[in-house]
C-alpha positions as CSV (number, residue, x, y, z in Angstrom):
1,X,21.9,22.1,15.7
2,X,20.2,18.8,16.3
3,X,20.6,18.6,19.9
4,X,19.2,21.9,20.7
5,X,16.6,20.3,18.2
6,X,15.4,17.8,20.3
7,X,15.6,19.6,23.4
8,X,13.5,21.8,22.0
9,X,11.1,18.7,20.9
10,X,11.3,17.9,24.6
11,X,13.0,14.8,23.4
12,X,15.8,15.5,25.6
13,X,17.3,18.1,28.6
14,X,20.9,20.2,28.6
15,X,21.9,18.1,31.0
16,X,21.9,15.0,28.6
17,X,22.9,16.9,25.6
18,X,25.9,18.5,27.6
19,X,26.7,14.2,28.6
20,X,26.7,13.5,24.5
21,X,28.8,16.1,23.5
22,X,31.5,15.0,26.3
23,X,31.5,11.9,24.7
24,X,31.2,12.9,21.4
25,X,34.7,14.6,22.1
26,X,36.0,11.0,23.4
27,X,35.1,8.8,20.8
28,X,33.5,10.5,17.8
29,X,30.2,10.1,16.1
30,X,27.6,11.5,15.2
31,X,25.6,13.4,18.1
32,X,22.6,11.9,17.4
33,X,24.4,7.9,17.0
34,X,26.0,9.0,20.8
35,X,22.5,9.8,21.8
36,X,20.9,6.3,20.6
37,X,23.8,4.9,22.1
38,X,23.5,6.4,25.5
39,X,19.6,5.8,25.3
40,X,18.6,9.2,26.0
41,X,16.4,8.6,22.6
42,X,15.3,5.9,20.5
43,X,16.1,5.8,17.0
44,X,12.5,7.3,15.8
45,X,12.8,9.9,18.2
46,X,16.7,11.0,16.4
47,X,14.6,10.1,13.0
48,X,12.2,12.9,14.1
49,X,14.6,15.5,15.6
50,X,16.6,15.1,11.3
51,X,13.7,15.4,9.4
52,X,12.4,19.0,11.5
53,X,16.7,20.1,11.4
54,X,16.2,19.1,7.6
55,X,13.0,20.5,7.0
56,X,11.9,17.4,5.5
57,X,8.9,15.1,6.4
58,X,8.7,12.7,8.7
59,X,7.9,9.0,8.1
60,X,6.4,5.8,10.2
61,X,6.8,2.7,7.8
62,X,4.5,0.3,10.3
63,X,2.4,-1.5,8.1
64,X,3.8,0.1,4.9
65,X,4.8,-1.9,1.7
66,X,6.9,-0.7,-1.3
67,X,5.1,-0.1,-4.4
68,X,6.6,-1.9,-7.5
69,X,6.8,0.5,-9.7
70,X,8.9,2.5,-7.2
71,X,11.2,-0.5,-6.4
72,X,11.7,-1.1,-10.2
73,X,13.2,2.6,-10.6
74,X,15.6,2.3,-7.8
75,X,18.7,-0.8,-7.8
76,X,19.0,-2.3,-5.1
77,X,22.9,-1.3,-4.6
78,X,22.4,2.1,-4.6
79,X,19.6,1.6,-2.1
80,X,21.9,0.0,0.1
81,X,24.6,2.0,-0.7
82,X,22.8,5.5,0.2
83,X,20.2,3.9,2.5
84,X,17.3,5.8,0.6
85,X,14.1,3.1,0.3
86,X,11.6,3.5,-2.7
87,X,8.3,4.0,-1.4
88,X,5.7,4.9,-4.0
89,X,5.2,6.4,-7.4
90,X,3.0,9.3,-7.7
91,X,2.3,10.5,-10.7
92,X,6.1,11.4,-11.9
93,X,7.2,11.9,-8.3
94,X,9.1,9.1,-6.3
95,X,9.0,8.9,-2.9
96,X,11.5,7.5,-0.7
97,X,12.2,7.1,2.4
98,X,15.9,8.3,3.7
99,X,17.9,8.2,7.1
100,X,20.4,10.7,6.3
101,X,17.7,13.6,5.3
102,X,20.9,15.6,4.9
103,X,22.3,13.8,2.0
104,X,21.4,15.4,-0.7
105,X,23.7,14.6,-3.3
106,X,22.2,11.0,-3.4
107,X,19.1,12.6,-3.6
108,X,20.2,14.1,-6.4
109,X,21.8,11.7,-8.1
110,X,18.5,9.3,-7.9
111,X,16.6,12.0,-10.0
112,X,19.6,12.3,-12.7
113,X,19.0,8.8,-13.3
114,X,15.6,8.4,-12.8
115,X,14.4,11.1,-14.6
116,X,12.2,11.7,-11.8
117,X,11.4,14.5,-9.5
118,X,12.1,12.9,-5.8
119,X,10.3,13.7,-2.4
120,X,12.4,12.6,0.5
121,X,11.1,11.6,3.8
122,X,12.9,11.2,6.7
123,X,12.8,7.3,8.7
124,X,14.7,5.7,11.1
125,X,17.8,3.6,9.8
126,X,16.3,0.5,11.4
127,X,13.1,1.3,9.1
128,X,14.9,2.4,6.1
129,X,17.1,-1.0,6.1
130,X,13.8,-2.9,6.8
131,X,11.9,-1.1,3.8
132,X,15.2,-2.0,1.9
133,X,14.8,-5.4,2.7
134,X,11.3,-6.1,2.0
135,X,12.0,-4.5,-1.6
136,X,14.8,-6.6,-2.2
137,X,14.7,-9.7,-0.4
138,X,12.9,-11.7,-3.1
139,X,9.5,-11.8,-0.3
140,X,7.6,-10.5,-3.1
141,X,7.9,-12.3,-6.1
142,X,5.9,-10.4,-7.9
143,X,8.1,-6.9,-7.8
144,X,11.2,-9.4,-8.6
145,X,9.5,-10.2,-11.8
146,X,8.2,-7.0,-12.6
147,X,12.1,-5.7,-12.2
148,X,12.9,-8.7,-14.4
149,X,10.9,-7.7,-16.9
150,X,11.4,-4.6,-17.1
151,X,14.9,-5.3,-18.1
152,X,14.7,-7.7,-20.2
153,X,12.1,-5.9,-22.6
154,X,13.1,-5.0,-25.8
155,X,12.3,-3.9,-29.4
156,X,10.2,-6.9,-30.5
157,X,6.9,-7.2,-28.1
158,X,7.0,-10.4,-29.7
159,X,9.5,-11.3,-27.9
160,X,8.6,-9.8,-24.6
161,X,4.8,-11.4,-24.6
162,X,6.6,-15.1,-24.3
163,X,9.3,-14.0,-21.6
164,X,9.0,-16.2,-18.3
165,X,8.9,-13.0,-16.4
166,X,5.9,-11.1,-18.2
167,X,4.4,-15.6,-18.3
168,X,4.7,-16.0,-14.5
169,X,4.0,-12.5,-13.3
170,X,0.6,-13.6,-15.1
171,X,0.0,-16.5,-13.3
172,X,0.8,-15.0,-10.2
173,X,-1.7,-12.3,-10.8
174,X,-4.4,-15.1,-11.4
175,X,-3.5,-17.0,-8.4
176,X,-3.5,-14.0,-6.1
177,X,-6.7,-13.2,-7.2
178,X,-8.8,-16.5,-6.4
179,X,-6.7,-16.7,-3.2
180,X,-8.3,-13.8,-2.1
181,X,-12.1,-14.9,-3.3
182,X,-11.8,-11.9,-6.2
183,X,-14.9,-12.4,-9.1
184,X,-12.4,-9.8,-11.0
185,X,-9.1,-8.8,-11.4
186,X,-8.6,-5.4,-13.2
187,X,-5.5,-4.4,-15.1
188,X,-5.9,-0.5,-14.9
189,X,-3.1,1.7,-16.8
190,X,-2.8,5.5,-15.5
191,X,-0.5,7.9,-16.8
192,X,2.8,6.4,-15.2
193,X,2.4,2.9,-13.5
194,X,-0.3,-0.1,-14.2
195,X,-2.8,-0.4,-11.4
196,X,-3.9,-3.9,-10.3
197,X,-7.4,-4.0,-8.2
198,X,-9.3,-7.0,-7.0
199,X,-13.4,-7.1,-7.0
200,X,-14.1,-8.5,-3.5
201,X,-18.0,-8.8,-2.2
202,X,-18.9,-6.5,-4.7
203,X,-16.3,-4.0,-4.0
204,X,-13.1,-2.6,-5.8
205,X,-9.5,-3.2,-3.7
206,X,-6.7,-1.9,-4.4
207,X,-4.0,-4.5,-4.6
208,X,-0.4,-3.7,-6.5
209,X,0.9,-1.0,-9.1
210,X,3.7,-2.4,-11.8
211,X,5.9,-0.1,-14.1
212,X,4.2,1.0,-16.9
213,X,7.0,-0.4,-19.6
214,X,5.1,-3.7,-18.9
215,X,1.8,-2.6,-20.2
216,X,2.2,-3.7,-23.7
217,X,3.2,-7.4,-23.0
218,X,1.0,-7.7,-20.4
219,X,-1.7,-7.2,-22.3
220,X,-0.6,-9.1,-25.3
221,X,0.2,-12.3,-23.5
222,X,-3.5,-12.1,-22.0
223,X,-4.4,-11.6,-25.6
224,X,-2.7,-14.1,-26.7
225,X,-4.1,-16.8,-24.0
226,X,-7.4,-15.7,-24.8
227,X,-6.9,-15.9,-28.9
228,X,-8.1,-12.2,-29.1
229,X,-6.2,-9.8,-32.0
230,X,-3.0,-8.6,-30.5
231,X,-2.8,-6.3,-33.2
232,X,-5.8,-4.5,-32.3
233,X,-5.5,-1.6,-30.0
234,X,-8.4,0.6,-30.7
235,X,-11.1,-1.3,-30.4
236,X,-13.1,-2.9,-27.2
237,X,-12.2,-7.3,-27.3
238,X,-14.0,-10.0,-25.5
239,X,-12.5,-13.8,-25.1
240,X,-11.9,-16.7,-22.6
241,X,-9.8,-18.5,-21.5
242,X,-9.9,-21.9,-19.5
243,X,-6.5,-22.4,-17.1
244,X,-5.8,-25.2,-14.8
245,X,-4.5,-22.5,-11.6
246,X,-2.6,-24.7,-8.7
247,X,-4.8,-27.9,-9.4
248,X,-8.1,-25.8,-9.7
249,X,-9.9,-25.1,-13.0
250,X,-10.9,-21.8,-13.9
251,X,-12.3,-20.2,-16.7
252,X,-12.0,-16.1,-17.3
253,X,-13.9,-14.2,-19.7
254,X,-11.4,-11.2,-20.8
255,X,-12.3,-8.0,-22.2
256,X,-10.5,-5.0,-23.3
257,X,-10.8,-1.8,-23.6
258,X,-8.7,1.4,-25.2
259,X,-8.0,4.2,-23.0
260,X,-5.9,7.1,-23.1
261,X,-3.4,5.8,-20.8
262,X,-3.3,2.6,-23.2
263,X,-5.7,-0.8,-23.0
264,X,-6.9,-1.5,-19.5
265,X,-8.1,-5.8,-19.1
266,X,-11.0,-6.5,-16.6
267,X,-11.0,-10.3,-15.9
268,X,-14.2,-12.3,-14.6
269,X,-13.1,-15.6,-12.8
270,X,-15.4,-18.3,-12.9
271,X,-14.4,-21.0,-10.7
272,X,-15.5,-24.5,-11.3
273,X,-16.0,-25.7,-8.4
274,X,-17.6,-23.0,-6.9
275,X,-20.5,-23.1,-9.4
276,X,-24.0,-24.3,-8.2
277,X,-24.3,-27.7,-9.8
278,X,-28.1,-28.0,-9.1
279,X,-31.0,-26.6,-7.3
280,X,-30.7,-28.1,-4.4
281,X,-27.3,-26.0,-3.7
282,X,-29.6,-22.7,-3.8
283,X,-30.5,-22.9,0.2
284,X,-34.5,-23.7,-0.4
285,X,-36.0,-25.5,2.5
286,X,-37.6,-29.0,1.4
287,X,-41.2,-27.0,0.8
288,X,-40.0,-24.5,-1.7
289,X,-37.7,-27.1,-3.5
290,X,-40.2,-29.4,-4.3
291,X,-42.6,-26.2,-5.5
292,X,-39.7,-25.0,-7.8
293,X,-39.4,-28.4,-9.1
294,X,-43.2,-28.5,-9.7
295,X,-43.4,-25.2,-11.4
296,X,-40.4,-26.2,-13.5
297,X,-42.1,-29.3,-14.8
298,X,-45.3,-27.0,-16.4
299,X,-45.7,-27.4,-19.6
300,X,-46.5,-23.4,-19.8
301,X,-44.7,-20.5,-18.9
């Protein structure tokens, strides 16, 4: 029983529980609502007390954002409709996060139609319908498109490579990537989602994950803009491409490469105007500029 549950948690004492349940009998509800509503507990604390009754985990969402190939596997009205939130895609399993742990059947029925195994977690319904939200509420354009295109993909890749979804998602990957000062963007396939990461000071981040479906088109669109061999899937590539990206000129040297998960795309950004246009951008001191210059101007190596 829940209540004994959280008394046992320490969450609450008899006294309280024995209060609930008199008013359970009054006006109905759920023991643990009547509890949130008396504010014996908060909602995280009732979130707690489900997931250890249903031997599931539980889940704190602060700070946490929705994968896009989990939000592309899920619609958004049965979401709302069972209040389970897509959380991440690991390997074949999808997470979620729930706030009825003991609803099962919609656990179930999300794997039927999936096709993939599911690992509930347990949040508070305030959480769950924020995670919901975020998925949903257009915030992230990004996920919309990658949904989008998912959807609209079909036999011809032909087709596909010139869709507006698999066009913008594109730029939005470009864009992204200078606003966050990235000399690379990588375009990394793994066994069941696309793995976008961002080269930062030197270093590889992590940034999004996209459905796998999308693979294909992405990577013959970027073909395409760079005038490399769409047809060509087996063999390493290397081509440019100079874009005009939200009034700033870029140019990006692509290259391909086959792997067993399919073609991954690494893409150097050169931006324009952020390339030293003489010497005297270097940071030499007066001195050692004018010996550089003086060097430079031997006739002999």
């Amino acid at each position: 029983m829940l209540g004994q549950t959280l008394i046992a948690l320490g969450a609450i004492s008899p006294e309280q529980l024995d209060r609930a349940l008199q008013e359970q009998r009054s006006r109905g509800g759920l023991i643990g609502e009547v509890l949130v509503q008396l504010r014996y507990i908060d909602e995280d604390t009732l979130a707690r007390g489900l997931a250890r009754e249903a031997g599931v985990p539980y889940m704190s969402v602060n700070g946490l954002s929705p994968e896009t190939s989990a939000v592309a596997i899920v619609p958004e009205a049965f979401a709302r409709k069972t209040m389970i939130a897509p959380i991440a895609l690991s390997g074949r399993v999808l997470r979620v996060a729930q706030a009825n742990p003991f609803d099962v059947l919609s656990v179930d029925e999300l794997q039927h139609a999936s096709g993939h195994p599911i690992e509930p977690h347990c949040a508070s319904r305030s959480d769950v319908q924020r995670l919901i939200d975020r998925s949903y509420s257009g915030t992230n354009e990004l996920q919309l498109l990658a949904r989008a295109g998912v959807h609209r993909l079909g036999a011809s890749l032909d087709v596909a490579v010139e869709e507006a979804p698999i066009v913008r998602m594109i730029e939005l990957m470009l864009n992204d990537a200078i606003e966050r000062g990235a000399t690379d963007l990588h375009i990394e396939p793994e066994e069941d989602v696309i793995r976008l990461r961002h080269r930062v000071d030197g270093v590889l981040v992590p940034w999004e994950t996209l459905p796998k479906p999308l693979l294909p088109a992405i990577v013959s669109r970027i073909k395409v803009m760079a005038g490399l061999d769409i047809a060509e899937q087996r063999l390493p590539q290397d081509g440019r491409i100079s874009e005009l990206l939200n009034t700033r000129r870029v140019d990006l040297r692509i290259s391909t490469l086959p792997t067993m998960f399919g073609e991954k795309v690494a893409i150097r950004i050169l931006e324009k105007e952020k390339l030293v246009r003489g010497l005297e951008h270097l940071g030499f001191g007066r001195r050692n500029l004018t010996l550089v210059h003086d060097i430079l101007m031997k006739s002999r190596g």
